[in-house]
Each structure stands twice: as C-alpha cells, then as structure tokens.
PAROLO-854770 format. One line per 5 residues: their letters; for each residue x, y, z of N, C-alpha, C. Coordinates in steps of 0.02 Angstrom, whole numbers, plus 50000, padded with zeros to 5 digits. Layout:
<marbas>
A = X/Y/Z/X/Y/Z/X/Y/Z  ...
</marbas>
This chain:
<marbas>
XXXXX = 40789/52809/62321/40842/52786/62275/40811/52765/62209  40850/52815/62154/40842/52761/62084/40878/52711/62075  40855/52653/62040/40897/52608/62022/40901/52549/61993  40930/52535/61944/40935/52487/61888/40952/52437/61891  40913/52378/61871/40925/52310/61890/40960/52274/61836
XXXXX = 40983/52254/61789/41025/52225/61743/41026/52149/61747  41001/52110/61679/40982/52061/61688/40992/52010/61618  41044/51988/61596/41064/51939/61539/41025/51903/61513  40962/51862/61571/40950/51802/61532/40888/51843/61475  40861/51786/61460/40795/51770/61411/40750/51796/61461
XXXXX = 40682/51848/61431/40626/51874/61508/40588/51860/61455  40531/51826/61451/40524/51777/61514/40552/51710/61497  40563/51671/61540/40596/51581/61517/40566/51546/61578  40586/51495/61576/40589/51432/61648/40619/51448/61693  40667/51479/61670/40744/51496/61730/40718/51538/61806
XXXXX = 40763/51484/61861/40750/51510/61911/40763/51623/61901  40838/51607/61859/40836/51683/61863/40752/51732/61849  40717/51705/61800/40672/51765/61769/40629/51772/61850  40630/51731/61895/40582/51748/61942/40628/51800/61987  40691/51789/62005/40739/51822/62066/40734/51891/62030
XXXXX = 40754/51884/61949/40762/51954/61944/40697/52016/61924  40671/51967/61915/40562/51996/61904/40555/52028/61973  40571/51984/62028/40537/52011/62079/40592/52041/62118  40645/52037/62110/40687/52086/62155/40656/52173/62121  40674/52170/62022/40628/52227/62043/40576/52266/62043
XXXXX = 40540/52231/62049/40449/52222/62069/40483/52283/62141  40513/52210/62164/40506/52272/62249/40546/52308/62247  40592/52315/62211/40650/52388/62229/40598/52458/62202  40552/52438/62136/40521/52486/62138/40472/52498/62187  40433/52466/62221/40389/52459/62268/40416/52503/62344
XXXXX = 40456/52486/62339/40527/52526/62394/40562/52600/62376  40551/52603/62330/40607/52653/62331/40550/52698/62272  40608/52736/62233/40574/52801/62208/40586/52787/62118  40609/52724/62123/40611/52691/62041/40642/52645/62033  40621/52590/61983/40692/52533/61974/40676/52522/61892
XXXXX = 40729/52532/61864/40739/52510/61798/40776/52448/61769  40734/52412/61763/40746/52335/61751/40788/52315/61673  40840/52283/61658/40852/52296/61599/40841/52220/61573  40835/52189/61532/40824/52116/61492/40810/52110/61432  40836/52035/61419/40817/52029/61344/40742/52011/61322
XXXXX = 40723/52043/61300/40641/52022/61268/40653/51942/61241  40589/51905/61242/40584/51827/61242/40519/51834/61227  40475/51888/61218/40410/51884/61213/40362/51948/61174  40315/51952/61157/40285/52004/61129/40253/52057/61164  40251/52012/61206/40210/52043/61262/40242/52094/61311
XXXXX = 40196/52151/61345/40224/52185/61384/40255/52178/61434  40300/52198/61482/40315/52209/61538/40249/52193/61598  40216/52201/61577/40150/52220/61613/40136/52134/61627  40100/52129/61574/40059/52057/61554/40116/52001/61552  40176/52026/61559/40205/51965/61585/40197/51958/61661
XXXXX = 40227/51993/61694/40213/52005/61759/40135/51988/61783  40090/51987/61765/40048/51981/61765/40013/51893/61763  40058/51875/61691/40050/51791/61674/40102/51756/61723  40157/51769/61734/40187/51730/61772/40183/51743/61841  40180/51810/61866/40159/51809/61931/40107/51840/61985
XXXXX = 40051/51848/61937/39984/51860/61930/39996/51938/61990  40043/51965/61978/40050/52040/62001/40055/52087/61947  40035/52145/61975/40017/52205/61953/40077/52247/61944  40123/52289/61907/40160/52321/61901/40169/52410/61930  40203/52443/61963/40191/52492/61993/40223/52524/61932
XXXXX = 40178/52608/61936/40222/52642/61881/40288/52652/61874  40305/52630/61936/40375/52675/61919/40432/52597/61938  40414/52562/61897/40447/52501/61861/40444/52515/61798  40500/52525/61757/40524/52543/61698/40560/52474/61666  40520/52450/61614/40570/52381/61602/40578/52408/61522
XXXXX = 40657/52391/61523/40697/52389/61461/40713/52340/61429  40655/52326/61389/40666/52242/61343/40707/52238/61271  40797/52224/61292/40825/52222/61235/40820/52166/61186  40838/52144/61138/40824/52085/61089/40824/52047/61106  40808/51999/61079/40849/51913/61114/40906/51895/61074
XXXXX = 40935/51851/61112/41001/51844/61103/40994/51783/61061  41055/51825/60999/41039/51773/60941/41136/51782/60918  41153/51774/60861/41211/51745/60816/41231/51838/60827  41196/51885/60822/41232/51949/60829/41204/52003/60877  41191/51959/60928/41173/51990/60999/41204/51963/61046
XXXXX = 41280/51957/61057/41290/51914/61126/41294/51965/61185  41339/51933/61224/41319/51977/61301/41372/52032/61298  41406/52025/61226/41464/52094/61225/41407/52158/61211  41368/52133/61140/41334/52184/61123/41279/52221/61170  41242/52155/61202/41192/52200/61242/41194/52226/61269
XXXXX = 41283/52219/61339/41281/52241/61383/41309/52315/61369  41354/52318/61306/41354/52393/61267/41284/52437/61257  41245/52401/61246/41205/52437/61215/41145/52467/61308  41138/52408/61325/41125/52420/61409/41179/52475/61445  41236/52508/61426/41290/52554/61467/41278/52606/61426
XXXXX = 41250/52597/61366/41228/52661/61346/41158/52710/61369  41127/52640/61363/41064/52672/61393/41077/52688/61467  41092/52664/61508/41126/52675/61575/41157/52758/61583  41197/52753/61549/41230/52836/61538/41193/52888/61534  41142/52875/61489/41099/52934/61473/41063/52949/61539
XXXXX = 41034/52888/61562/40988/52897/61629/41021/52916/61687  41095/52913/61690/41122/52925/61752/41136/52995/61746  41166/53022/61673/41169/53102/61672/41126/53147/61665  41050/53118/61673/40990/53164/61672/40965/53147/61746  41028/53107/61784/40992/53114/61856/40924/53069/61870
XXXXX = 40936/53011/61811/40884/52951/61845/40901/52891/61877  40965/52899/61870/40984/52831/61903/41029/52844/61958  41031/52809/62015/41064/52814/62096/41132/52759/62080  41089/52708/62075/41121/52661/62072/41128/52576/62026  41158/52544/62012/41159/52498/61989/41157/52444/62006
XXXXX = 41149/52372/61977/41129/52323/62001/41143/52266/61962  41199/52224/61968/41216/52163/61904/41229/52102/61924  41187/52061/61885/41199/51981/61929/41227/51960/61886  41257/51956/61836/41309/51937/61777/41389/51942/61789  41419/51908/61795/41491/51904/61808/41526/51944/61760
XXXXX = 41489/51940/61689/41532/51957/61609/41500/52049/61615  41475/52077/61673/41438/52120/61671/41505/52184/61712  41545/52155/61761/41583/52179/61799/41637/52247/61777  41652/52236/61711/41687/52262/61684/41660/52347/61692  41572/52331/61654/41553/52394/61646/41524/52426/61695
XXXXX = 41518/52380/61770/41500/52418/61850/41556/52445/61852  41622/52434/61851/41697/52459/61868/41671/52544/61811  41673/52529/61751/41677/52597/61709/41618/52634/61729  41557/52601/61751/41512/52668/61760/41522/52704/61843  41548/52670/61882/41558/52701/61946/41616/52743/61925
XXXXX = 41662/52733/61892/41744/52776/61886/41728/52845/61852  41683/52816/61787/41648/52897/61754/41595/52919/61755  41544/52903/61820/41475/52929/61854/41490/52938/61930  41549/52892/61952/41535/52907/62023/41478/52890/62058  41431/52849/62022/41363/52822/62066/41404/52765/62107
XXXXX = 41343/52727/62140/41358/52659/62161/41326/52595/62114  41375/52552/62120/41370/52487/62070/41396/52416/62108  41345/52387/62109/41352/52292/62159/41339/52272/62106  41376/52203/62113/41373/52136/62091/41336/52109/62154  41308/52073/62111/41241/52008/62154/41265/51962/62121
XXXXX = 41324/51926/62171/41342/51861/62160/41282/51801/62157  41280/51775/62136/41252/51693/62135/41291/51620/62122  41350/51626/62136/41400/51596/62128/41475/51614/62161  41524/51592/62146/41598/51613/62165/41638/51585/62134  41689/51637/62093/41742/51608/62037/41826/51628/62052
XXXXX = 41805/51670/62116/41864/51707/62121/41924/51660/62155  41921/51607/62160/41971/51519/62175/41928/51455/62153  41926/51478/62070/41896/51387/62063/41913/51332/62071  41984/51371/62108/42000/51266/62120/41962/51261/62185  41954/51276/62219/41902/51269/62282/41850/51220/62283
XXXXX = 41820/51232/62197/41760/51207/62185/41760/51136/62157  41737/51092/62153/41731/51013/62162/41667/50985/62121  41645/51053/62103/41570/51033/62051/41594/51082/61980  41662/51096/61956/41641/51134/61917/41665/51083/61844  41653/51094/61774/41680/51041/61736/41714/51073/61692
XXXXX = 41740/51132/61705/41794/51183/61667/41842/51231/61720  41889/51262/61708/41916/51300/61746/41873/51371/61771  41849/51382/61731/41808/51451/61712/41856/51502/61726  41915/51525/61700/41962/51544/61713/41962/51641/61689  41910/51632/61647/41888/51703/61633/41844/51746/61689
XXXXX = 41798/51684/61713/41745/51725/61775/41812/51722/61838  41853/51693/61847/41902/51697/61890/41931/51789/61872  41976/51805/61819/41986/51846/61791/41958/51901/61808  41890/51913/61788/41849/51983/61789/41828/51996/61884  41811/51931/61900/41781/51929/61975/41848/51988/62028
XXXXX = 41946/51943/62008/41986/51972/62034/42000/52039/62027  41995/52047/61955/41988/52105/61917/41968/52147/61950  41907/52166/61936/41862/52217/61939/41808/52220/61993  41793/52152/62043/41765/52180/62104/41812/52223/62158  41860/52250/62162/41895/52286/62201/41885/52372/62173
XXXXX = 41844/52373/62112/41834/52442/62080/41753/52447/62091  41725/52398/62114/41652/52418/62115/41607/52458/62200  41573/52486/62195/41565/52486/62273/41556/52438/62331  41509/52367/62289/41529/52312/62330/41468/52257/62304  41473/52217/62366/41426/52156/62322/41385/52134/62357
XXXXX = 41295/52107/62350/41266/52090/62379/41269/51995/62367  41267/51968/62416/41269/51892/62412/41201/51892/62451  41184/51803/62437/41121/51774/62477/41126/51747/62530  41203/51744/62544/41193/51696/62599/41279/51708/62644  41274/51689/62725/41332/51712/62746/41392/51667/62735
XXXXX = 41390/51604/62714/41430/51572/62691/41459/51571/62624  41414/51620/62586/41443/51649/62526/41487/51710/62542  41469/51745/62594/41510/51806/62575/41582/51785/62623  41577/51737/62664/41664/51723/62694/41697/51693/62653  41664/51658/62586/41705/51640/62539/41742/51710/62521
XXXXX = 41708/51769/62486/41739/51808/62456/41773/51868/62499  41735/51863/62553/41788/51915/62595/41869/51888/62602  41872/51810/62602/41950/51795/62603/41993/51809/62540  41963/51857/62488/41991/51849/62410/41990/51930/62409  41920/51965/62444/41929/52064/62449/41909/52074/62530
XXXXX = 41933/52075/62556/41931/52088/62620/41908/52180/62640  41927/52234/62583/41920/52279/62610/41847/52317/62560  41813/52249/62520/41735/52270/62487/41701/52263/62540  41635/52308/62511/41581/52303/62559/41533/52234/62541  41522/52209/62586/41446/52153/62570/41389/52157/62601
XXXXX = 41332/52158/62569/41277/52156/62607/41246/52082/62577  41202/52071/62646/41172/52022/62638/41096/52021/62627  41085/51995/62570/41014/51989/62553/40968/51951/62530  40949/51904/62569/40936/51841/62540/40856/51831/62486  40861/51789/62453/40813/51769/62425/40740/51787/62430
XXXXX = 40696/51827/62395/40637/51843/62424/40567/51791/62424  40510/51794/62460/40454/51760/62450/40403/51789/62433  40366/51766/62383/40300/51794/62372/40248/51755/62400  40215/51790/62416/40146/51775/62476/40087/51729/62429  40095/51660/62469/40065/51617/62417/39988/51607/62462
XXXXX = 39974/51545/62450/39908/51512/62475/39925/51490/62533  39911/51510/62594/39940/51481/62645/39871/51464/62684  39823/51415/62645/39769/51385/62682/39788/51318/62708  39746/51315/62786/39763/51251/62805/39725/51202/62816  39710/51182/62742/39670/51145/62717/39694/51044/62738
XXXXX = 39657/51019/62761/39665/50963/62778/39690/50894/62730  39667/50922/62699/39712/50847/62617/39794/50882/62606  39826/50895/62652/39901/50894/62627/39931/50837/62638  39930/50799/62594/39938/50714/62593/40007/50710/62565  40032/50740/62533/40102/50731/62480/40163/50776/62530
XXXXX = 40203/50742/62512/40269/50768/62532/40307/50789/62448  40363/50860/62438/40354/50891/62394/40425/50915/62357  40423/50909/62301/40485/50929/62272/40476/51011/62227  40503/51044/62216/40495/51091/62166/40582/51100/62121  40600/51119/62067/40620/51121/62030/40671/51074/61972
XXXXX = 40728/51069/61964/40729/51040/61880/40719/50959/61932  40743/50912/61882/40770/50867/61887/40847/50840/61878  40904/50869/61897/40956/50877/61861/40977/50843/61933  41048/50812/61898/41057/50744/61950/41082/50797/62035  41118/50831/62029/41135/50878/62070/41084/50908/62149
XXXXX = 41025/50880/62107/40946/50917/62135/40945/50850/62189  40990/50801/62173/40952/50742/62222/40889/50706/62220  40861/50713/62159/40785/50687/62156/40780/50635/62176  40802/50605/62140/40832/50522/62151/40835/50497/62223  40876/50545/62263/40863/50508/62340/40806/50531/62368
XXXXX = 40783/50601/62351/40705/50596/62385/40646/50545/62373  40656/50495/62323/40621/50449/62290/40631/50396/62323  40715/50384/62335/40728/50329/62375/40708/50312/62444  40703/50379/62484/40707/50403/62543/40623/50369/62559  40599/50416/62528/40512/50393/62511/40513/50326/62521
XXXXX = 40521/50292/62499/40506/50224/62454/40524/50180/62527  40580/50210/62558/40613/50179/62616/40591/50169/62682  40537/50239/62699/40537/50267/62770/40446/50200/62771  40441/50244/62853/40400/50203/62867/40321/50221/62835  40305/50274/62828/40251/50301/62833/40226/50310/62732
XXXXX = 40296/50284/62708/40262/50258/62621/40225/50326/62573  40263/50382/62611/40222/50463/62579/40209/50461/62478  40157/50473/62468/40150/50504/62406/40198/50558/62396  40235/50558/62334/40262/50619/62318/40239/50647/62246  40250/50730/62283/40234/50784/62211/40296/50791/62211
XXXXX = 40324/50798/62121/40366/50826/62096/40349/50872/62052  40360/50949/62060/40322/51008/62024/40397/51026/61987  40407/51014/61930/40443/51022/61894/40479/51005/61835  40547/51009/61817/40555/50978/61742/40594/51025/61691  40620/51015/61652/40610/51051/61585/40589/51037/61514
XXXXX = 40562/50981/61521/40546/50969/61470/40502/50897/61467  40472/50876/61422/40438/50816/61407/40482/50739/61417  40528/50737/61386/40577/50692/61371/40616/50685/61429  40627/50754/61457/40682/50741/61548/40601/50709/61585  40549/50735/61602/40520/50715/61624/40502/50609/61645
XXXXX = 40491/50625/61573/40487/50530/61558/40539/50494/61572  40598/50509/61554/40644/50465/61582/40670/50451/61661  40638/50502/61680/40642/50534/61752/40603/50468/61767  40543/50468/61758/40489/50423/61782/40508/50364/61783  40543/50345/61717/40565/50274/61700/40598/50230/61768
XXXXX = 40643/50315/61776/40695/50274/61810/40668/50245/61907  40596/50272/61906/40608/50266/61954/40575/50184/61983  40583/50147/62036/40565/50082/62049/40500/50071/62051  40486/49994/62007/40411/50006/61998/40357/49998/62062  40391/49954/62109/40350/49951/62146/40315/50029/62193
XXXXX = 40345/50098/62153/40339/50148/62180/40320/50205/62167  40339/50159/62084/40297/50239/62036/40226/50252/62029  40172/50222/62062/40098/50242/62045/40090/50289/62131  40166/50307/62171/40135/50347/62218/40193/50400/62197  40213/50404/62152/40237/50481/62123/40191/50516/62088
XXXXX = 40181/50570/62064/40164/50634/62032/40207/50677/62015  40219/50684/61955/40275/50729/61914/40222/50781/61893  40229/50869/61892/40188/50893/61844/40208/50917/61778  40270/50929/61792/40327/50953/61740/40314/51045/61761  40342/51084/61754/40348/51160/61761/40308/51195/61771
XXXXX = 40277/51236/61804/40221/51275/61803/40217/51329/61815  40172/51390/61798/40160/51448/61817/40139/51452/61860  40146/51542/61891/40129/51532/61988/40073/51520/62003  40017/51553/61965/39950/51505/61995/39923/51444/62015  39955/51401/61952/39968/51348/61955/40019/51290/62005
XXXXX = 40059/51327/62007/40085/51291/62079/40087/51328/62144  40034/51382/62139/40009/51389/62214/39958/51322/62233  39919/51302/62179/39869/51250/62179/39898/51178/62191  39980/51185/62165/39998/51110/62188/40054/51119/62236  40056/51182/62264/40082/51172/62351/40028/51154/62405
XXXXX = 39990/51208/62387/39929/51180/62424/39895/51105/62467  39945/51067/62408/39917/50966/62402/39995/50942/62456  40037/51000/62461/40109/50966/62498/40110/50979/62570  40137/50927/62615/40126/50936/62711/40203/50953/62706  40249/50920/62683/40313/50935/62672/40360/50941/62621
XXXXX = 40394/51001/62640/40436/51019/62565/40502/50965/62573  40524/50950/62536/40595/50910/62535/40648/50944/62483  40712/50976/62514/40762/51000/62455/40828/50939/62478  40813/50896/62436/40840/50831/62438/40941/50849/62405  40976/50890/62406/41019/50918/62353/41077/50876/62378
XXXXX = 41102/50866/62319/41196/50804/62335/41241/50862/62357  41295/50816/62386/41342/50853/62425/41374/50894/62390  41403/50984/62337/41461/50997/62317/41446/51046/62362  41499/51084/62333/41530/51137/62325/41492/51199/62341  41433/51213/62268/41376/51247/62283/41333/51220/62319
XXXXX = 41324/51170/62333/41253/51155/62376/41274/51179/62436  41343/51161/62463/41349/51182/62536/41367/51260/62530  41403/51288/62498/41420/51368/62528/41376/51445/62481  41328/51397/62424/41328/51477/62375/41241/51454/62373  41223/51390/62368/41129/51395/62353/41087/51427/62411
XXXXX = 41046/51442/62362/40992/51482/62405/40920/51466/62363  40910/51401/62354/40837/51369/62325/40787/51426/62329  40759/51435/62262/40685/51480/62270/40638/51425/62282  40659/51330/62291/40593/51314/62319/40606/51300/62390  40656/51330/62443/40628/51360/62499/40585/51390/62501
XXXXX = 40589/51458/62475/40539/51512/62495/40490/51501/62451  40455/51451/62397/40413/51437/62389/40352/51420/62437  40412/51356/62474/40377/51326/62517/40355/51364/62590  40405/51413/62617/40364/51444/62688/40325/51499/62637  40315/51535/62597/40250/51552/62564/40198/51528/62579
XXXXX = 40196/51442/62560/40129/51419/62564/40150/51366/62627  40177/51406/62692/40160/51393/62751/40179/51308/62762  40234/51295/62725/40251/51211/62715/40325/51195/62750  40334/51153/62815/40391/51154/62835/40436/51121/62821  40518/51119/62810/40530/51079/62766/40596/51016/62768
XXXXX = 40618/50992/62740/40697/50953/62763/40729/50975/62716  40801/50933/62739/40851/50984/62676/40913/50946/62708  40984/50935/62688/41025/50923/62702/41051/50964/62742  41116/50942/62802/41146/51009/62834/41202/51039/62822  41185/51073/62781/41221/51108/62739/41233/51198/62770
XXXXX = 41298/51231/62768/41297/51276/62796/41247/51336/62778  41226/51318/62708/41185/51356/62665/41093/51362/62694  41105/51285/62706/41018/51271/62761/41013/51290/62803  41072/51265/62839/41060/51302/62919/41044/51385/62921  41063/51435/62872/41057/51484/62883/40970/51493/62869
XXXXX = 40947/51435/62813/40892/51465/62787/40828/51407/62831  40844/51377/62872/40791/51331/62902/40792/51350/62984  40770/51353/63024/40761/51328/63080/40736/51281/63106  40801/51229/63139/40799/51167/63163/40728/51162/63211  40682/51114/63177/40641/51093/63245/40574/51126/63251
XXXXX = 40580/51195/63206/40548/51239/63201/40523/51244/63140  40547/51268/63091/40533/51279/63002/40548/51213/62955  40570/51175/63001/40597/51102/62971/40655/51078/63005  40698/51008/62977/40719/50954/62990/40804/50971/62945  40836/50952/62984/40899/50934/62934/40933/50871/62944
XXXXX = 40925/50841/62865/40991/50772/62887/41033/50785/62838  41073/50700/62861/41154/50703/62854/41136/50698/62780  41191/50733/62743/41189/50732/62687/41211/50689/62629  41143/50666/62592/41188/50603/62535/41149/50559/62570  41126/50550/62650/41101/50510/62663/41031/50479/62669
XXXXX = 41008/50443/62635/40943/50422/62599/40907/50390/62677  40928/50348/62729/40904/50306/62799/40883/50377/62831  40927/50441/62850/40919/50494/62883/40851/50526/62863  40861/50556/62781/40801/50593/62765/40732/50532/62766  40751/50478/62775/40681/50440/62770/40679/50448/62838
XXXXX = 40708/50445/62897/40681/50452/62978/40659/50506/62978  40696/50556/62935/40672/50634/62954/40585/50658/62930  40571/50603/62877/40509/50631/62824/40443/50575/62883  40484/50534/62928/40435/50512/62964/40417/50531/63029  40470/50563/63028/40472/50632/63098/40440/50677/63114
XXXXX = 40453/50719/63032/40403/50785/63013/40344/50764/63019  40332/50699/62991/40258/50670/62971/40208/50657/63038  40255/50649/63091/40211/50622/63141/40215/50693/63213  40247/50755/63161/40262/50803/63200/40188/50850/63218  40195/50893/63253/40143/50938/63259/40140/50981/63232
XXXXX = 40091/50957/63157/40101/51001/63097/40076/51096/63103  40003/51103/63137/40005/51166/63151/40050/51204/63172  40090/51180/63229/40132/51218/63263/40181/51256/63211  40214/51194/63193/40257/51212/63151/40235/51239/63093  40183/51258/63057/40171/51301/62987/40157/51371/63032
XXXXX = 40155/51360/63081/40125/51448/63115/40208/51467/63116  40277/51433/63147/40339/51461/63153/40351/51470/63069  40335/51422/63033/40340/51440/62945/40308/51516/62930  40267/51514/62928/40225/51576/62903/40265/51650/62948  40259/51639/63000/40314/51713/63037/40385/51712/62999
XXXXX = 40425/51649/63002/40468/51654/62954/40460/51673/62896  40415/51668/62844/40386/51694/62781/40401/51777/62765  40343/51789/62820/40361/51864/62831/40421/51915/62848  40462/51870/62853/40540/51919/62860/40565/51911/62807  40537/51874/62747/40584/51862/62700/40546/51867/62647
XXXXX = 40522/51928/62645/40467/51954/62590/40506/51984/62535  40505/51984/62474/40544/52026/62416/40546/52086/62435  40492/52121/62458/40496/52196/62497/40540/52194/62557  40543/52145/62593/40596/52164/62631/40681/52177/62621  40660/52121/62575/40752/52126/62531/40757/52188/62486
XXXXX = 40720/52218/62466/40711/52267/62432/40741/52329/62486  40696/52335/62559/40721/52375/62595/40798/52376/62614  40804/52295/62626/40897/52305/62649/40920/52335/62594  40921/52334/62536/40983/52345/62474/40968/52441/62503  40901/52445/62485/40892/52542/62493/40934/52572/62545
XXXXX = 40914/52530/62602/40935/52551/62658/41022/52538/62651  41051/52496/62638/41123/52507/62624/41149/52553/62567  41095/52566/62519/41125/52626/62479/41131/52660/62498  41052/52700/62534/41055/52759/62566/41124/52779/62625  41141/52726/62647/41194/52739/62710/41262/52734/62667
XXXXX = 41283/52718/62614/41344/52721/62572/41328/52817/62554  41277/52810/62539/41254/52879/62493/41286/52952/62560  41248/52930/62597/41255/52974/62668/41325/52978/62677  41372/52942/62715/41442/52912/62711/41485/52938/62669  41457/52984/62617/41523/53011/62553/41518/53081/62557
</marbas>
C-alpha cells in the first residue's frame, strides 16, 4: 500500500502531535511500499536530520516528506490543505497514492472529495470526538463547526481509525454503519536497562492543570515511602517556575522538573524512573478519548505504571501486571498505590512491561492500518 499521511501542525514543535505523526509514518513506510507524509515546515532542516535530532532514527527511502510553509497571516488550514489536495491529486492519478490518512477534523471535507473523485480510500484518525459536544464536560466552547464537518462528512469517508475502544463506541452511536479500526498509540524502543538507581517515581508531559500534576505531588508528599519525583516536562521557562512555586516547601528539594526534552535525552531521564505515574483529573477526555504517549514512553523503557481507572487505562494497563489503577481525583489511593508498586516485585513486573512493549510497536500499528486497507482493497 501507498499512502499519505496528512498533518496540520508545525514539524517539528513540542507537540505531542509532531511525535504520533513522525512516527506513525516512519512505520507505515517501513510497512508498506510508501508513505507520504504531508506538514508544515517549522525548520530548515531536512526531513532527514529532523528525524534524526528528535528521534535519533534513520529515514527509509521510501518516506517522502512534504514540507509546506508555516502557518502564518496567509497560510491558514484553508490554504494548505488546498494546496496539500492538490498535490494529493497529482500523486493519486499517476498511481502513487492507495490511500489517505487525516488527523485534522477541518481536513474531512477534502477525504469526502478525494474518495468521491479518486475512489481511493480515506480515514480520519480521530483524537478527539465532536460529533455530540454536549456530552463533553471539559470543553470551553461549543465547537459547533467540528460538530458540523465530523456529522457531515464522516458518513462519505471510508472510515476512521481511533486509539482506543472507548473512543470508537462513542462514535459508532452517531455512524453506526462506518468502518473503525483500532489502532492504538505506538512505542519506540527505548533504554530498557535494569539498572539499579531507579530511585524516582515519574511524570512525563505538559503541566496543564488537566495533567493532574498537582495530585501526583500531593500523593508523593502523602504516602509512606516519601518517593523523589521526576517531572520531564513543561513548555516553557515561566510555566515551569511557577509550577515549582506552587509546590509545598517542605517538599520541593525532593522534586526534579527538567522542562521538555529530546528523545535521547529523556531516554537518559527514564532510565532514573521505578515508576511512571499518569496522575490525569476526571473529564470527559481523560476517561473515553486519551491515549498518553507517556504510557508508551514508559513500557519502552520497561517502567510499570499507575494511572486513574479510567475506561481509557484499563484498556492501556494491565492490572497487577503493567501497573496499578486508582480511584480517580483521589490523592490517599494513588499514594497507597505508589507504596504498593514500590514495595512490589519490581523485576517481575518490568519483564510483563517489556512483552507488553512489544505488541505496541509503531510497526505494529503500522501493520494493522495495511492490513485493514489491504482487506477494504480486496472486498471491492
């Protein structure tokens, strides 16, 4: 299968996206017989040497990246994604492209027009759900347009890949007769030495109140066993510090903030973590649509983890095994739980981490999407 990955944000940035959509297609080309990546340039640098700086991998030839402008006062997402359906066209009528690939909601319009006048296949890769925002309880607008296009025009596309199975019973109750495949989140194969100083228990990404930082701090501060914590993340200098401020003094000389880092770099400060913590407050998205890339950070580098029980965790943890789940919101729970893990039988459990790792390789997600093209492809 050829096939084109389509991608809005800024390449490269901070954003969880530049990694999901870097490495989804890293491996679709790795998998298949081409993937043409489309994005906005953010940098001077090649395709190559980015890939390279941020995720110290090598590029296969037949990864084709299309670096459009960056988005400025006369580039918005009308123009690019015009100018991305053009280039699209050409490649699909010289027979290079199979199929398509769009994680952009504002993108839907033009999966509907290129399947109607190519007849290829075209998914949306939800990362969200708009198609009943009143449902939602975290949102601070109607978003009444992504409602719009979602009703619109996913009933014209061939269908949609989600991350998770509690995402797609949301939307099967809204299209019941689309296809969904499921494909969750990939991992890249980190440092998984089991090196004896894993002294810190571990956070990875922003600080945004949503993330729960705050109770993993509390939780800490609470339980019996008094853990050092890493916090590998941030966006900035100023979120950072106030972050720190806030937290109680008798507690802040056993935190570590690093603020953001590249993958080498926080392969080196997973390495220092015994347990991952995704500490996240109760909505909407936390329970039915997230799919944390610092999970699969963490069984990468062979780290087992806690997490609230959330329908979204349960799919992505195994109780007892890959980690711990408590009640959610609740700061007494995750502190029993971080003294649980702590006094657990840590080998055991990074050996069920690491087998888990391996089913959830970017190449493997790469294979499901092929493998469901190919069987749509067959099927017509």
């Amino acid at each position: 299968m050829n096939i084109a990955y389509v991608h809005s944000g800024l390449w490269p940035s901070n954003s969880p996206s530049m990694t999901f959509a870097s490495m989804t297609a890293w491996a679709l080309a790795e998998e298949g017989e081409s993937c043409h990546l489309f994005i906005r340039r953010n940098s001077e640098e090649t395709g190559a040497e980015i890939y390279k700086r941020y995720f110290d991998i090598h590029i296969p030839d037949n990864l084709h990246i299309h670096q459009g402008k960056p988005r400025g006062l006369l580039n918005t997402n009308r123009f690019y994604f015009h100018n991305v359906y053009k280039h699209l066209s050409e490649k699909i009528k010289s027979g290079q492209i199979d199929a398509v690939i769009a994680r952009n909601v504002t993108f839907l319009p033009w999966l509907a027009r290129l399947k109607k006048e190519y007849k290829i296949q075209t998914w949306f890769e939800s990362h969200d759900f708009f198609a009943n925002p009143d449902m939602r309880d975290d949102l601070k607008k109607p978003h009444k347009k992504q409602m719009r296009l979602e009703n619109k025009y996913i009933p014209h596309i061939s269908g949609m890949i989600c991350l998770q199975n509690a995402q797609i019973e949301l939307y099967r109750k809204y299209f019941p007769q689309t296809k969904f495949i499921l494909a969750r989140t990939g991992v890249i194969t980190g440092n998984q030495s089991g090196k004896k100083n894993r002294n810190y228990i571990g956070y990875i990404g922003s600080l945004d109140h949503h993330k729960g930082v705050d109770l993993l701090i509390e939780a800490a501060a609470c339980s019996k066993t008094q853990p050092h914590v890493l916090i590998i993340g941030g966006k900035n200098p100023a979120d950072e510090a106030r972050f720190l401020e806030s937290i109680r003094s008798d507690y802040r000389d056993r935190v570590v903030l690093t603020g953001w880092l590249q993958r080498n770099a926080l392969e080196k400060e997973l390495a220092k973590i015994r347990i991952g913590i995704v500490p996240l407050r109760d909505t909407f998205f936390n329970r039915y649509l997230t799919s944390p890339l610092k999970i699969f950070d963490f069984y990468a580098a062979g780290i087992p983890i806690i997490a609230p029980n959330y329908p979204t965790m349960q799919e992505l943890i195994d109780e007892g095994k890959t980690g711990l789940l408590f009640a959610p919101n609740n700061v007494n729970d995750m502190a029993e739980k971080i003294d649980l893990l702590s006094e657990n039988d840590f080998i055991k459990m990074r050996r069920y981490v690491q087998t888990k790792a391996k089913s959830l390789l970017w190449t493997e997600r790469a294979k499901t999407l092929i493998q469901n093209f190919r069987e749509m492809t067959n099927a017509a």
